[in-house]
N, CA, C, O and CB atoms as a CASP TS submission, in Angstrom:
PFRMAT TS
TARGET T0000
AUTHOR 0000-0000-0000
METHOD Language model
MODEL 1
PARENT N/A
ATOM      1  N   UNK     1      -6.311  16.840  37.914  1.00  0.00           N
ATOM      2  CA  UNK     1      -5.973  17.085  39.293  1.00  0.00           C
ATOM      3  C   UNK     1      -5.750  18.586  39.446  1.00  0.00           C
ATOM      4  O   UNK     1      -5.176  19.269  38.597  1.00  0.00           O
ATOM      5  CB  UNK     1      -4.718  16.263  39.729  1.00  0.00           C
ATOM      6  N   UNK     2      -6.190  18.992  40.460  1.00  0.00           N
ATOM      7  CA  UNK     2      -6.068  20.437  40.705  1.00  0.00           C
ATOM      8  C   UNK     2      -5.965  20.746  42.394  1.00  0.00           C
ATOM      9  O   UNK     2      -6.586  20.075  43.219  1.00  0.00           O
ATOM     10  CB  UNK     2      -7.434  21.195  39.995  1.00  0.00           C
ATOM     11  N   UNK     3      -5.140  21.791  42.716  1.00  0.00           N
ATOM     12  CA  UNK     3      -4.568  22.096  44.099  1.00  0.00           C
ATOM     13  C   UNK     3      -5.783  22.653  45.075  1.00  0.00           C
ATOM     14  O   UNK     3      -5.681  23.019  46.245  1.00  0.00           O
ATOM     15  CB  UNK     3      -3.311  23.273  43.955  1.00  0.00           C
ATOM     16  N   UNK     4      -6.907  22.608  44.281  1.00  0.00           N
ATOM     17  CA  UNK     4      -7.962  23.316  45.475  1.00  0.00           C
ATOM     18  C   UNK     4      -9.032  23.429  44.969  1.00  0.00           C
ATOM     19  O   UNK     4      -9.024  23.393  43.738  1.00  0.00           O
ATOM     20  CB  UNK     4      -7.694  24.712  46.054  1.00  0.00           C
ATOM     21  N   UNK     5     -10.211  23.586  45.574  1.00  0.00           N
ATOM     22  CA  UNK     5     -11.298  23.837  45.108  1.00  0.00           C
ATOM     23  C   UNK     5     -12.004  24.538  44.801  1.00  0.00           C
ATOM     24  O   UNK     5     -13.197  24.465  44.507  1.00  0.00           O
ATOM     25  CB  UNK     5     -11.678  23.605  45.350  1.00  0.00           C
ATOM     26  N   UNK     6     -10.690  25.972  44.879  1.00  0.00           N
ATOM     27  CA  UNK     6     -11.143  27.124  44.234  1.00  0.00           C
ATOM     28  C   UNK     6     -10.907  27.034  42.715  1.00  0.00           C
ATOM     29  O   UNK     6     -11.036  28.068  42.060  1.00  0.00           O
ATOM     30  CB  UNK     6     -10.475  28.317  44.824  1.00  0.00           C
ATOM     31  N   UNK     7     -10.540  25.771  42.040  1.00  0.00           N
ATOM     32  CA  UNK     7     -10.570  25.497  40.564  1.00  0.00           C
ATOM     33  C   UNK     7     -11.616  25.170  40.205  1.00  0.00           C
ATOM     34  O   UNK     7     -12.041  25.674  39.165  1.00  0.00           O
ATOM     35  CB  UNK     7      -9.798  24.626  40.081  1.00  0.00           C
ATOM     36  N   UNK     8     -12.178  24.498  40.709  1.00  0.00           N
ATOM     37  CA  UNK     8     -13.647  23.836  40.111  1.00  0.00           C
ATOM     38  C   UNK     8     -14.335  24.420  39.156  1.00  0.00           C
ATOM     39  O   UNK     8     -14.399  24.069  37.978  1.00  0.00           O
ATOM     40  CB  UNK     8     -14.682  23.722  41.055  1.00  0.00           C
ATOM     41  N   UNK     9     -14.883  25.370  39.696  1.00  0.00           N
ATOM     42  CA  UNK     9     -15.529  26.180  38.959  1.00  0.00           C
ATOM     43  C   UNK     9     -15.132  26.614  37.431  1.00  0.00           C
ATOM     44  O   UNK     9     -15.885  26.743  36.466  1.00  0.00           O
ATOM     45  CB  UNK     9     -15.576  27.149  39.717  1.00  0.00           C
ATOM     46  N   UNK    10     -13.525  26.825  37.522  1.00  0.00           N
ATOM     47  CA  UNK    10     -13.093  27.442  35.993  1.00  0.00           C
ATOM     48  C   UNK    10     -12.822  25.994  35.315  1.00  0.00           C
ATOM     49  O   UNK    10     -12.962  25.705  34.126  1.00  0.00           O
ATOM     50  CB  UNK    10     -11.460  28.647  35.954  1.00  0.00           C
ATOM     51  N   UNK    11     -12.507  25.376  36.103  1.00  0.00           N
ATOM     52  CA  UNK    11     -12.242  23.544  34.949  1.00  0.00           C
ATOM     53  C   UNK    11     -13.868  23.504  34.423  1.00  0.00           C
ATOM     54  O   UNK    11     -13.957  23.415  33.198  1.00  0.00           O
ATOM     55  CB  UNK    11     -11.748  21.351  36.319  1.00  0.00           C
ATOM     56  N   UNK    12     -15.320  23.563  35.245  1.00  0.00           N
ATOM     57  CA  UNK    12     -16.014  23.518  34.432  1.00  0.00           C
ATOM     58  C   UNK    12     -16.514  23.924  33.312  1.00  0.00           C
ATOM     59  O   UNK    12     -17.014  23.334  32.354  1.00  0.00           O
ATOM     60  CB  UNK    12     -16.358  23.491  34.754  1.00  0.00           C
ATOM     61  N   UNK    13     -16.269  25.253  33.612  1.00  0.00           N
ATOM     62  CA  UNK    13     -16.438  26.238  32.806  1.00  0.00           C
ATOM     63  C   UNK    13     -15.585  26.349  31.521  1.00  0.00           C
ATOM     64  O   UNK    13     -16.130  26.732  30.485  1.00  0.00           O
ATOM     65  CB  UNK    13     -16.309  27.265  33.544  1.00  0.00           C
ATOM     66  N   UNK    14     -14.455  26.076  31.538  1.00  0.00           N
ATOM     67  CA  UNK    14     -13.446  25.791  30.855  1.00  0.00           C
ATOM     68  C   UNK    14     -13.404  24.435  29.676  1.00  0.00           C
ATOM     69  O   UNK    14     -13.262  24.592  28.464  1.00  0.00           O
ATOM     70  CB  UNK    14     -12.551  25.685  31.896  1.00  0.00           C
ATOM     71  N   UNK    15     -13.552  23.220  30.319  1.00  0.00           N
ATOM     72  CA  UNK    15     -13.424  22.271  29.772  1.00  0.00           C
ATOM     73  C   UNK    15     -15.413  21.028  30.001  1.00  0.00           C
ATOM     74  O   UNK    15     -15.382  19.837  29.693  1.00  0.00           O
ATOM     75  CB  UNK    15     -11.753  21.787  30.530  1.00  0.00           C
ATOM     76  N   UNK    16     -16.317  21.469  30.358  1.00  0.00           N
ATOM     77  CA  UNK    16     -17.156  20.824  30.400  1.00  0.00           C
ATOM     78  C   UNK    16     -17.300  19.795  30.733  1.00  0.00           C
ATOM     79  O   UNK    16     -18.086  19.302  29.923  1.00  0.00           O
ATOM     80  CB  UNK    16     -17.454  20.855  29.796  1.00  0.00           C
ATOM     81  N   UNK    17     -16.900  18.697  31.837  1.00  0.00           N
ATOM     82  CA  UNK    17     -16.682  17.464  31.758  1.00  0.00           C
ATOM     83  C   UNK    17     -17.950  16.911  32.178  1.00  0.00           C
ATOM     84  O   UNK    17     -18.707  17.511  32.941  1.00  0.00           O
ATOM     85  CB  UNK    17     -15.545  17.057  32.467  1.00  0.00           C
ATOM     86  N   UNK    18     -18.236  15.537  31.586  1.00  0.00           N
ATOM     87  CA  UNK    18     -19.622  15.010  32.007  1.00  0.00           C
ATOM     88  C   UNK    18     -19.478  14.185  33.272  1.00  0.00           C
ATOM     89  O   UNK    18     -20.129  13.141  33.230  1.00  0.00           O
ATOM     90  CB  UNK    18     -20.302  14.100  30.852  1.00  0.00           C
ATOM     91  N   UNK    19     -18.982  14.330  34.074  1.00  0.00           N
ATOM     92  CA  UNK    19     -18.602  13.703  35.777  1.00  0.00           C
ATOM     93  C   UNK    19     -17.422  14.036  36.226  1.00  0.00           C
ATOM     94  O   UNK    19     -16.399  14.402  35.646  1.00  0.00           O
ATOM     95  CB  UNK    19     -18.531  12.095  35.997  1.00  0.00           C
ATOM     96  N   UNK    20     -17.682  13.866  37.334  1.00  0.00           N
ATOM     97  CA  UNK    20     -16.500  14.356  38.660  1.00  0.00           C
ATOM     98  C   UNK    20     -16.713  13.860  39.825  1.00  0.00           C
ATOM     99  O   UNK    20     -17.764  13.761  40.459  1.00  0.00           O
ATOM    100  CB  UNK    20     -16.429  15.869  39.065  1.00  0.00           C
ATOM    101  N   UNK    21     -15.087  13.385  40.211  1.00  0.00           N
ATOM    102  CA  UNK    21     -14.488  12.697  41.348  1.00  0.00           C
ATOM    103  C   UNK    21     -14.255  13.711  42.089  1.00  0.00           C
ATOM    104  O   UNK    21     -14.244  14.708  41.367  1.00  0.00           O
ATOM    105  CB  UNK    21     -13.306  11.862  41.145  1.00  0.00           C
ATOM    106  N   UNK    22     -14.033  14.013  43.320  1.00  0.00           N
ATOM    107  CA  UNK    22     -13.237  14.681  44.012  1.00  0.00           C
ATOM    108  C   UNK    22     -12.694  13.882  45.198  1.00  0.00           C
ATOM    109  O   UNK    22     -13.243  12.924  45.743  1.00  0.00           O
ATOM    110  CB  UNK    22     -13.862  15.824  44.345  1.00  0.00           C
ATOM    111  N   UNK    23     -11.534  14.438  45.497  1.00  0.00           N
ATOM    112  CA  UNK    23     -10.470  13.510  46.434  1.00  0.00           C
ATOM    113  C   UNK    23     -10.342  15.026  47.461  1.00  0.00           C
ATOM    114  O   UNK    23      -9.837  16.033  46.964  1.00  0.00           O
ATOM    115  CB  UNK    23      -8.552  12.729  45.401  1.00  0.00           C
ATOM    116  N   UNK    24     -10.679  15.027  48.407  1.00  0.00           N
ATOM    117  CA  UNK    24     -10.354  16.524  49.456  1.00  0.00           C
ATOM    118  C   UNK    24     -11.096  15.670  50.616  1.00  0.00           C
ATOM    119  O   UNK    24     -11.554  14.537  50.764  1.00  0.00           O
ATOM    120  CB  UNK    24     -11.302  18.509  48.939  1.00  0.00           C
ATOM    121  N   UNK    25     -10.930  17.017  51.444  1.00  0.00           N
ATOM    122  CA  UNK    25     -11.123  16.633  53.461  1.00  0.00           C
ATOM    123  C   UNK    25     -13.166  17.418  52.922  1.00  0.00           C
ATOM    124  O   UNK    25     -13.752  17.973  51.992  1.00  0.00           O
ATOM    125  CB  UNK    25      -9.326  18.453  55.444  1.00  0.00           C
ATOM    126  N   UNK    26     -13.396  16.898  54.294  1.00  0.00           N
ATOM    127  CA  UNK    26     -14.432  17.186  53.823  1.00  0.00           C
ATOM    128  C   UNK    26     -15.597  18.488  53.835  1.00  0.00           C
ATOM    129  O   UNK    26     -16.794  18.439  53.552  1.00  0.00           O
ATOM    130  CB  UNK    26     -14.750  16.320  54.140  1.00  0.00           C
ATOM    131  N   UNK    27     -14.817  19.570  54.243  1.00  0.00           N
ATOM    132  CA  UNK    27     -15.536  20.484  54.286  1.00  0.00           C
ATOM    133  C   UNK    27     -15.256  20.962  52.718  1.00  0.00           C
ATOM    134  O   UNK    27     -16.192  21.466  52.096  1.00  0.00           O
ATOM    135  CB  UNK    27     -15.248  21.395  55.508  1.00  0.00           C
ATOM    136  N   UNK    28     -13.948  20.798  52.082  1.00  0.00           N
ATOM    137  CA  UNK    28     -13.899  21.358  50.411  1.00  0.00           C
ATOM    138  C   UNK    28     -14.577  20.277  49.926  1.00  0.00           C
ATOM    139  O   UNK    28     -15.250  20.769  49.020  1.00  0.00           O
ATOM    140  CB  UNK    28     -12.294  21.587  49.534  1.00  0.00           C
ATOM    141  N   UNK    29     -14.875  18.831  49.979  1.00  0.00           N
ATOM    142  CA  UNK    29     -15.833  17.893  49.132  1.00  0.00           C
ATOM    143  C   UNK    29     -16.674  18.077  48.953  1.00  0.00           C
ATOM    144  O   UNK    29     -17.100  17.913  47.810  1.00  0.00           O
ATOM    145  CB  UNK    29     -16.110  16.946  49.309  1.00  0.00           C
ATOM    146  N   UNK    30     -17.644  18.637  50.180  1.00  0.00           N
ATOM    147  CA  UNK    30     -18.868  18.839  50.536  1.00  0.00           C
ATOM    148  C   UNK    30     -19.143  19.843  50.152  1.00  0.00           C
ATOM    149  O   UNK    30     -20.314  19.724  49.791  1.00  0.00           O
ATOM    150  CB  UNK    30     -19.160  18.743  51.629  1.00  0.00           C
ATOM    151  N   UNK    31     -18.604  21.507  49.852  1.00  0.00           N
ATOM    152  CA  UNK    31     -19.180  22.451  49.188  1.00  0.00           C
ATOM    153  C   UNK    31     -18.823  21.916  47.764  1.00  0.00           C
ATOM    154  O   UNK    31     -19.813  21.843  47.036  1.00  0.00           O
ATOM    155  CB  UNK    31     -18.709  23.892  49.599  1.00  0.00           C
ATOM    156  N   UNK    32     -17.835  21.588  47.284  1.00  0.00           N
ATOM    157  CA  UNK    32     -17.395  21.241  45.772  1.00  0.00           C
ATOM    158  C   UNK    32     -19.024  20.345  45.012  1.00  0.00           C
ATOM    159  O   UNK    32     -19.846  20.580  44.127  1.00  0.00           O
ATOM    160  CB  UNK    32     -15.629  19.898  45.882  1.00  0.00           C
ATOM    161  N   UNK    33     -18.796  19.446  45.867  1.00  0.00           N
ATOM    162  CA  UNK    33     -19.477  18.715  45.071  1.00  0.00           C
ATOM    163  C   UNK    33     -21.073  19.199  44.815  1.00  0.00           C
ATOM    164  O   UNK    33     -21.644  18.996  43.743  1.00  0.00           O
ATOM    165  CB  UNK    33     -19.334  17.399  45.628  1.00  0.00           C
ATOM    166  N   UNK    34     -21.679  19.845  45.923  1.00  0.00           N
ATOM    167  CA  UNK    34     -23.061  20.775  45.666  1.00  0.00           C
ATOM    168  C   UNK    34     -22.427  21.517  44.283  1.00  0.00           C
ATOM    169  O   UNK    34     -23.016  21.277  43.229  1.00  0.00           O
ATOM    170  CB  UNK    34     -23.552  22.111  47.207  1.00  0.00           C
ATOM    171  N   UNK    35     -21.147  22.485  44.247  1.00  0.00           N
ATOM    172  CA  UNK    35     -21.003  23.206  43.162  1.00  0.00           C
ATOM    173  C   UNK    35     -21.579  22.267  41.774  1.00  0.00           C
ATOM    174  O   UNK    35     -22.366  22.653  40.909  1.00  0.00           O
ATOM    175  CB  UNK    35     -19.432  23.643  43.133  1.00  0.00           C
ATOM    176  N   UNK    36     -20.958  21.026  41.878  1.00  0.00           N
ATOM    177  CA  UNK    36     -20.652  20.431  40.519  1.00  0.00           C
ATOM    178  C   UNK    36     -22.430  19.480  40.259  1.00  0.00           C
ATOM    179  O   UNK    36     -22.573  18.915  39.175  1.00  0.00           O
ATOM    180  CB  UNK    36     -18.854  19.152  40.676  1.00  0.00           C
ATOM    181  N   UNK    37     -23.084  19.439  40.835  1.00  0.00           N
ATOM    182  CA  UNK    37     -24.501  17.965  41.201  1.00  0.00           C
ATOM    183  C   UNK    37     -24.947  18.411  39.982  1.00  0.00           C
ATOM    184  O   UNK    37     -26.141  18.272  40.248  1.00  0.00           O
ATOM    185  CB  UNK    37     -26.017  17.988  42.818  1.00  0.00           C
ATOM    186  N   UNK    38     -24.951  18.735  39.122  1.00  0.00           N
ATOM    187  CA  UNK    38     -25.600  18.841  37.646  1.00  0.00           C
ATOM    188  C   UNK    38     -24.579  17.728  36.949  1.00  0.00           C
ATOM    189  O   UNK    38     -24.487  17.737  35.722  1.00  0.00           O
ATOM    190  CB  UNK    38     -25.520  20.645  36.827  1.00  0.00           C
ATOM    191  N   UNK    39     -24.075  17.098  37.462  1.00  0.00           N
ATOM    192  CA  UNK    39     -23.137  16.267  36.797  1.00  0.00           C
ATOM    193  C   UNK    39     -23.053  15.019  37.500  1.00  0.00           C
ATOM    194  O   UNK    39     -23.073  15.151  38.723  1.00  0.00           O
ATOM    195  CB  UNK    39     -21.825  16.886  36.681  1.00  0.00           C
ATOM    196  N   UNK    40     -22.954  13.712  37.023  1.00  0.00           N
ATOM    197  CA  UNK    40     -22.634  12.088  37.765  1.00  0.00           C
ATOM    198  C   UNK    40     -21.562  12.962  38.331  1.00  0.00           C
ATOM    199  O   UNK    40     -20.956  13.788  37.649  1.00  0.00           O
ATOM    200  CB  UNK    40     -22.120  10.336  36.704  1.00  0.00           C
ATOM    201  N   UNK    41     -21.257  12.659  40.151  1.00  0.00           N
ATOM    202  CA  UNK    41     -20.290  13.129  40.404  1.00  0.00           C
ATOM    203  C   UNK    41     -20.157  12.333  42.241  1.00  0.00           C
ATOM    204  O   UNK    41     -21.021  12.183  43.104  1.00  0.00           O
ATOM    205  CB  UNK    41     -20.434  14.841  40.039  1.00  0.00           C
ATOM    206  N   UNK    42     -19.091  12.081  42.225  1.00  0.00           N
ATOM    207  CA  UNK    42     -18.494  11.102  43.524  1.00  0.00           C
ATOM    208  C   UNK    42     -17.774  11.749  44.068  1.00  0.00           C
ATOM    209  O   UNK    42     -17.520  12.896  43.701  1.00  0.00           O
ATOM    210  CB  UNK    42     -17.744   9.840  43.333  1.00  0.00           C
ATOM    211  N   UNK    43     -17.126  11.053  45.335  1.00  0.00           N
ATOM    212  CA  UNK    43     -15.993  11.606  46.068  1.00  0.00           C
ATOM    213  C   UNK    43     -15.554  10.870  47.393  1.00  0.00           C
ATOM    214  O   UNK    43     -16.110  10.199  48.263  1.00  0.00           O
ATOM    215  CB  UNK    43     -16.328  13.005  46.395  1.00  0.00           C
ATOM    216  N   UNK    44     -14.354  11.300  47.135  1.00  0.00           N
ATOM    217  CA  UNK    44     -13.532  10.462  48.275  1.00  0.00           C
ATOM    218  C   UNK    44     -12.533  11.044  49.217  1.00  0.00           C
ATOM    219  O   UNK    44     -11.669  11.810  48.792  1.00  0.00           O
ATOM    220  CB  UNK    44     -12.758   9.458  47.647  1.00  0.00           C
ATOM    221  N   UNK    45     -12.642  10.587  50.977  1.00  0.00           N
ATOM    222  CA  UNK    45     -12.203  11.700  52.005  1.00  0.00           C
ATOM    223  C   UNK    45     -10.849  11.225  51.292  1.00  0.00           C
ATOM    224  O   UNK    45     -10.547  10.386  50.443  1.00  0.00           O
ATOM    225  CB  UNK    45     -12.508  11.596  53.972  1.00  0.00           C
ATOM    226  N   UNK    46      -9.981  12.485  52.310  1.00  0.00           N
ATOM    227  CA  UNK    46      -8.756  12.042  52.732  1.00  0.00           C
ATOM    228  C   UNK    46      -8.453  11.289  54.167  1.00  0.00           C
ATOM    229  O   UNK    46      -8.823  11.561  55.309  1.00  0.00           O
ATOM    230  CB  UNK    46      -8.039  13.146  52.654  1.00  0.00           C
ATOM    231  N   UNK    47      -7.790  10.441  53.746  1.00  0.00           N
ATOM    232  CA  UNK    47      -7.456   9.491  54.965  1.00  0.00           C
ATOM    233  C   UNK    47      -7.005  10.366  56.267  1.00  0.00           C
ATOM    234  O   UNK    47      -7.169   9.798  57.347  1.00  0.00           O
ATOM    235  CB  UNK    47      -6.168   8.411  54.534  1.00  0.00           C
ATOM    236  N   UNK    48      -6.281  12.097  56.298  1.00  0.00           N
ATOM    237  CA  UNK    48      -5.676  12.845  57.260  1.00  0.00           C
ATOM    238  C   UNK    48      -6.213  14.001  56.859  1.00  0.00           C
ATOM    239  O   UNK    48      -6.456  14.289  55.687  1.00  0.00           O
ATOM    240  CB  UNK    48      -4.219  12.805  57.382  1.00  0.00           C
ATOM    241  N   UNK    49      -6.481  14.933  58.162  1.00  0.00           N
ATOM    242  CA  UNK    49      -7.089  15.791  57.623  1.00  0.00           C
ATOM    243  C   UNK    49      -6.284  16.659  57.204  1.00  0.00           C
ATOM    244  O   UNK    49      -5.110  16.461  57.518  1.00  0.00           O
ATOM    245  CB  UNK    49      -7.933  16.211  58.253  1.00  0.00           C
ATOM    246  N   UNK    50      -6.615  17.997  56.306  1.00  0.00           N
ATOM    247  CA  UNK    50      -5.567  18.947  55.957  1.00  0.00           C
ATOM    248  C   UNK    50      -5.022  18.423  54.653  1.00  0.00           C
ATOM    249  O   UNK    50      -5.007  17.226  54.367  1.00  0.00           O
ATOM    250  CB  UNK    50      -4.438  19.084  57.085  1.00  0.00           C
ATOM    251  N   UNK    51      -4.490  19.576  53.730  1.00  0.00           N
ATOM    252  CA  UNK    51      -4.119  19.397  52.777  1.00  0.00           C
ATOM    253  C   UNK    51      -2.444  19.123  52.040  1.00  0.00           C
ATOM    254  O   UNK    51      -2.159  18.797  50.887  1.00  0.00           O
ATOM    255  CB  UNK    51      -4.738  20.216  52.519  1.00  0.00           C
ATOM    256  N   UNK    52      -1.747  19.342  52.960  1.00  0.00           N
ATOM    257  CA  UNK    52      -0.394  19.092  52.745  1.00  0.00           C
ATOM    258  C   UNK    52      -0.306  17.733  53.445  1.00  0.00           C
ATOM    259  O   UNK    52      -1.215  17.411  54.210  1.00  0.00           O
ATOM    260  CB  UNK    52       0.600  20.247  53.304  1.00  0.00           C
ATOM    261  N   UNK    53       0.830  16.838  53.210  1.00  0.00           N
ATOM    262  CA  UNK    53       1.149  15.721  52.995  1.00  0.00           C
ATOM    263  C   UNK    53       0.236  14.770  53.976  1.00  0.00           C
ATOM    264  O   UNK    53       0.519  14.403  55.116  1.00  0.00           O
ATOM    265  CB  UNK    53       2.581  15.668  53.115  1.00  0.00           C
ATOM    266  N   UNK    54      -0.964  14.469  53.192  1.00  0.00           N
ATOM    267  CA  UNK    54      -1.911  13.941  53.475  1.00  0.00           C
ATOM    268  C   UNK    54      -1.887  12.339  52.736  1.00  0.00           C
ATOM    269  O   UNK    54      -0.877  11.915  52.174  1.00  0.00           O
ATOM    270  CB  UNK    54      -2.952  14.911  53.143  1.00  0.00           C
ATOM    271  N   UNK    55      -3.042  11.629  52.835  1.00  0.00           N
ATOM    272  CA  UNK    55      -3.072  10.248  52.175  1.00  0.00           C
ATOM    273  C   UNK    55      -4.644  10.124  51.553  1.00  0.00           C
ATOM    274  O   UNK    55      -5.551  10.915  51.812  1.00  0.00           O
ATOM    275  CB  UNK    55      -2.691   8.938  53.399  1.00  0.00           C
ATOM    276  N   UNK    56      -4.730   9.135  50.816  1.00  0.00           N
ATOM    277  CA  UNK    56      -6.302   8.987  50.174  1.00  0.00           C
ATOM    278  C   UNK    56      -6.005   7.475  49.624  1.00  0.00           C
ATOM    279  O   UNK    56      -5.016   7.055  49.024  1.00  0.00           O
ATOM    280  CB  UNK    56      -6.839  10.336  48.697  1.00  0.00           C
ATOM    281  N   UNK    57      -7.062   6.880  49.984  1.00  0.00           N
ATOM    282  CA  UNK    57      -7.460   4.920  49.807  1.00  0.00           C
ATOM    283  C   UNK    57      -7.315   5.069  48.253  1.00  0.00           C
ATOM    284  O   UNK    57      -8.232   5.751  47.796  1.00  0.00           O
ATOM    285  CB  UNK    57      -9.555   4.101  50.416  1.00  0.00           C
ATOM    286  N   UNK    58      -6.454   4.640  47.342  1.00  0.00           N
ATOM    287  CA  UNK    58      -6.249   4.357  46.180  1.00  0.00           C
ATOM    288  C   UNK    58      -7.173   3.713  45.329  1.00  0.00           C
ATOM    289  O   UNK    58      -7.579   3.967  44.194  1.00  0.00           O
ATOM    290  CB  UNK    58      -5.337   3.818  46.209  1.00  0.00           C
ATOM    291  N   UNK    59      -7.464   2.604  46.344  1.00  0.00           N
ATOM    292  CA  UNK    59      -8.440   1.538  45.969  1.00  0.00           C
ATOM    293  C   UNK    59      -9.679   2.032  45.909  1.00  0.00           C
ATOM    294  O   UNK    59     -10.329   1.640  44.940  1.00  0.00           O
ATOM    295  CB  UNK    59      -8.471   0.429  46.838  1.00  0.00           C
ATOM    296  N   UNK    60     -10.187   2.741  46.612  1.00  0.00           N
ATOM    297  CA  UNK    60     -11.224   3.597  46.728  1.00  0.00           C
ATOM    298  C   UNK    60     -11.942   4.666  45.654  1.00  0.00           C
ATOM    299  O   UNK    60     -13.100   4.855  45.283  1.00  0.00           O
ATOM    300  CB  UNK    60     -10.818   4.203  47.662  1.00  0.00           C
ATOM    301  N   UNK    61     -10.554   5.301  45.334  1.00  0.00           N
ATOM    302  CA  UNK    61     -10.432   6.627  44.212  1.00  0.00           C
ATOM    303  C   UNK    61     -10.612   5.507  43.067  1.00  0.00           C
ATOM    304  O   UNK    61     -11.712   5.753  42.573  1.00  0.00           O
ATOM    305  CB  UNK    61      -8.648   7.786  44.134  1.00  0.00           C
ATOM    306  N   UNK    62     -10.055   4.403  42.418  1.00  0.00           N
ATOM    307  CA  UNK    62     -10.132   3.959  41.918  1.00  0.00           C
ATOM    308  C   UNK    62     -11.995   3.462  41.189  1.00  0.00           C
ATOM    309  O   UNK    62     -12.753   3.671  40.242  1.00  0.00           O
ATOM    310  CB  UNK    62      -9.211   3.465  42.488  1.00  0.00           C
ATOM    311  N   UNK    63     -11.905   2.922  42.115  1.00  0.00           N
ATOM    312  CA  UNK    63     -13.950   2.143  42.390  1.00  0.00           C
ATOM    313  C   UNK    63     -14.694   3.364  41.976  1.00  0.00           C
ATOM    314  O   UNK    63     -15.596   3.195  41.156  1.00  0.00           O
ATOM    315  CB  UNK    63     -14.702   1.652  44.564  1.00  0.00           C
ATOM    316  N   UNK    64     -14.420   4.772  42.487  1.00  0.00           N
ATOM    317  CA  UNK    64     -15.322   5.592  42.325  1.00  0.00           C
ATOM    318  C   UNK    64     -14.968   6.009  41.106  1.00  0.00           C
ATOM    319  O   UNK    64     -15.972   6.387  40.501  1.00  0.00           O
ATOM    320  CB  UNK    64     -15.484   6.506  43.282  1.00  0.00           C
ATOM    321  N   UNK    65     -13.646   6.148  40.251  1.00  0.00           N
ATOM    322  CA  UNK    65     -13.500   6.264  39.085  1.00  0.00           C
ATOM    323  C   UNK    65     -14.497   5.477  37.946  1.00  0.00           C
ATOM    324  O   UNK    65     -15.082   5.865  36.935  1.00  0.00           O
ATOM    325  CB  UNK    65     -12.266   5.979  39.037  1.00  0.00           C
ATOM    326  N   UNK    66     -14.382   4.185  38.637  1.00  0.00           N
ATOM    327  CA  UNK    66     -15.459   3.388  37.450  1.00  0.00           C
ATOM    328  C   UNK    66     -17.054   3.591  37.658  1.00  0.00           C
ATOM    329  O   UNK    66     -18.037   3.272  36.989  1.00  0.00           O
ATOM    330  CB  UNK    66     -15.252   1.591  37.531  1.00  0.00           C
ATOM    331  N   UNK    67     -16.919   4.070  38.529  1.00  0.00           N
ATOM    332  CA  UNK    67     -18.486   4.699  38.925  1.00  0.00           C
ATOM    333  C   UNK    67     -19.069   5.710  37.768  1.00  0.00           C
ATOM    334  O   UNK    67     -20.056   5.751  37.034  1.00  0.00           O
ATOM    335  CB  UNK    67     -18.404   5.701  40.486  1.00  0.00           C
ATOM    336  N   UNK    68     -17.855   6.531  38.029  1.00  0.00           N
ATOM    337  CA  UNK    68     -17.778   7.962  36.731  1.00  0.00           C
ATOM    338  C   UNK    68     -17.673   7.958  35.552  1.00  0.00           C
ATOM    339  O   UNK    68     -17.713   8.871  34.728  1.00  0.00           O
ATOM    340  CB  UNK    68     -16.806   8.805  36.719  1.00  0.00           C
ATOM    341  N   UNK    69     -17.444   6.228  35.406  1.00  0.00           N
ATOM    342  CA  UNK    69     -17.213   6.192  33.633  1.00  0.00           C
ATOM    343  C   UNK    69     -18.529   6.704  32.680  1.00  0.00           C
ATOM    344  O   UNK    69     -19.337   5.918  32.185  1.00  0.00           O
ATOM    345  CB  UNK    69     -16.919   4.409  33.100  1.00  0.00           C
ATOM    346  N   UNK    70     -18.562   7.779  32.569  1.00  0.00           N
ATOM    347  CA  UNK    70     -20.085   7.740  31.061  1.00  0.00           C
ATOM    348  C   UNK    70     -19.905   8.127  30.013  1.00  0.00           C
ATOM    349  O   UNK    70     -20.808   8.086  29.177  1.00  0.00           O
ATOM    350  CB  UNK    70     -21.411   8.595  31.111  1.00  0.00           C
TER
END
């Protein structure tokens, strides 16, 4: 988990992971995830927009987790 999507980039770079979820509103999902498409990679809105005390479908994050399993 990370506070923004100005991490992305160094978690990849950093730690290599072979897929990615992202949980954000959707203008940071939508550039993030172009960043990351060399990789199985999903994502899920936030239920409110904006980033402070916001909500996200559990059940949802979940499903797309098993999506990401490889």
């Amino acid at each position: 988990m990370i506070p923004g999507g100005s991490f992305v980039k160094k978690i990849f770079k950093e730690y290599g992971p072979r897929a990615c979820l992202g949980v954000a509103c959707y203008n940071e999902l939508a550039e993030d995830m172009q960043e990351v498409s060399f990789v199985p990679v999903q994502g899920v809105l936030l239920l409110r927009d904006g980033c402070f005390n916001t909500e996200a479908n559990v059940e949802e994050i979940i499903r797309k987790m098993e999506m990401c399993n490889v």
